[in-house]
C-alpha positions, 0 to 999 in steps of 0.5 A: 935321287933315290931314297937309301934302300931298307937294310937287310934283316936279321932276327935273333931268337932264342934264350937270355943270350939272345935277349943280351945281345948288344953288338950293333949290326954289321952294315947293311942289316938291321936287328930285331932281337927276341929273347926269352930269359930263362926259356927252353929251346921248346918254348921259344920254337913255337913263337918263330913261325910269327916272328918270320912273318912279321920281320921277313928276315933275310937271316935268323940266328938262333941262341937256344938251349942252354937252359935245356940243358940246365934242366937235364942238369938238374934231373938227368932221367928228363927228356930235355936233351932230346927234345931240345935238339929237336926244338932246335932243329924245328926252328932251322927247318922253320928259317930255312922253309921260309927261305932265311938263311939259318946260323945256329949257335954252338952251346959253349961249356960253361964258364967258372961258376960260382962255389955254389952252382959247382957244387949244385951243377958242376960239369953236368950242364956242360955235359948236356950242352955237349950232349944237345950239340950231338944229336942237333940234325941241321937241315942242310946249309946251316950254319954255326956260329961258334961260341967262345969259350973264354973267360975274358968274354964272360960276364958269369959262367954263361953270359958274354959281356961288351967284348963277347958280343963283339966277337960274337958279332964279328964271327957272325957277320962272315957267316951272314949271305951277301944282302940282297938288299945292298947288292941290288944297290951296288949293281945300279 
C-alpha cells in the first residue's frame, strides 16, 4: 500500500485579510498562509519570490491593497494608488512565472465605519480601492476572487468574521486548477 500523496499547496499572501484567513482548505490542499497587518501591496510584493520557493505552490491567493488605499485616503496627492496596482501586478507576474496559478482578490468597499473613521475617511478609501481595481493590468489567466460586500460577513467595516471567510473559501475553491496531486491519484 502506497502512503497518501502530499496535498497540493495553496500560499496566501498579502495584508491582515490574509493573516485572518480561518477557512479550512478545500480537499486536496493544504495552506501556508502570510500576512502582514497593516502592510501595503508594495511591501508585501518583494517577500513572494522566497515564499515561492520555499512553499512551491501550486496556487497563490493574493489578499493585498486595502491598506493602500487607506493611504491614498489619508493623502490624496500620494502615488499609493499607482504603485499599488503595480505591486499587485508584480506579485500575479511573480506566481504566474513560477508556474502558480494566480487568483487575485477584488477589493471590496468598505463596510459601515465607525462615526469617527467616517468623519476621518468617509467614502475615499473606498474610491481608492476602486481606483486600484482600475488600473490592476493582470498577466493573462488571473483569476479574481470576488469579495463580498455584505455586512452580515463582516466582523468591522474591512474584515470577514467565520461566515466570510467561508464564503470566501467557497468562491475560491472553484477558482482553484484541478490538483495535480489528486488527479495523479485518481488515475492509478
Amino acid at each position: 500500500m502506497s502512503a497518501p500523496a502530499p496535498p497540493c499547496r495553496l500560499l496566501i499572501i498579502g495584508d491582515s485579510l490574509a493573516d485572518e484567513w480561518q477557512a479550512p482548505p478545500p480537499p486536496g490542499w493544504a495552506v501556508a498562509r502570510h500576512g502582514w497587518p497593516g502592510q501595503r501591496a508594495t511591501e508585501i510584493a518583494p517577500r513572494l519570490p522566497g515564499l515561492i520557493a520555499r512553499h512551491r505552490p501550486q496556487a497563490l491567493l493574493i489578499m493585498a491593497g486595502s491598506n493602500d488605499a487607506r493611504a491614498a485616503a489619508l493623502w490624496p496627492a500620494g502615488d499609493a494608488i499607482p504603485a499599488a496596482a503595480t505591486a499587485i501586478a508584480a506579485m500575479a507576474q511573480t506566481g504566474t512565472a513560477s508556474g502558480t496559478k494566480v487568483i487575485v482578490a477584488r477589493l471590496a468597499p468598505l463596510g459601515p465605519q465607525p462615526w469617527w473613521r467616517q468623519w476621518l475617511i468617509g467614502t475615499r478609501q473606498s474610491a481608492a480601492m476602486a481606483a486600484i481595481e482600475a488600473r490592476l493590468q493582470l498577466p493573462p489567466g488571473t483569476a479574481r476572487l470576488a469579495s463580498p460586500n455584505d455586512k452580515a460577513l463582516r466582523r468591522d467595516h474591512l474584515h470577514y468574521n467565520a461566515a466570510g471567510y467561508a464564503r470566501l473559501a467557497a468562491d475560491l475553491a472553484r477558482l482553484l486548477p484541478p490538483c495535480p496531486v489528486q488527479a495523479a491519484i485518481a488515475a492509478s
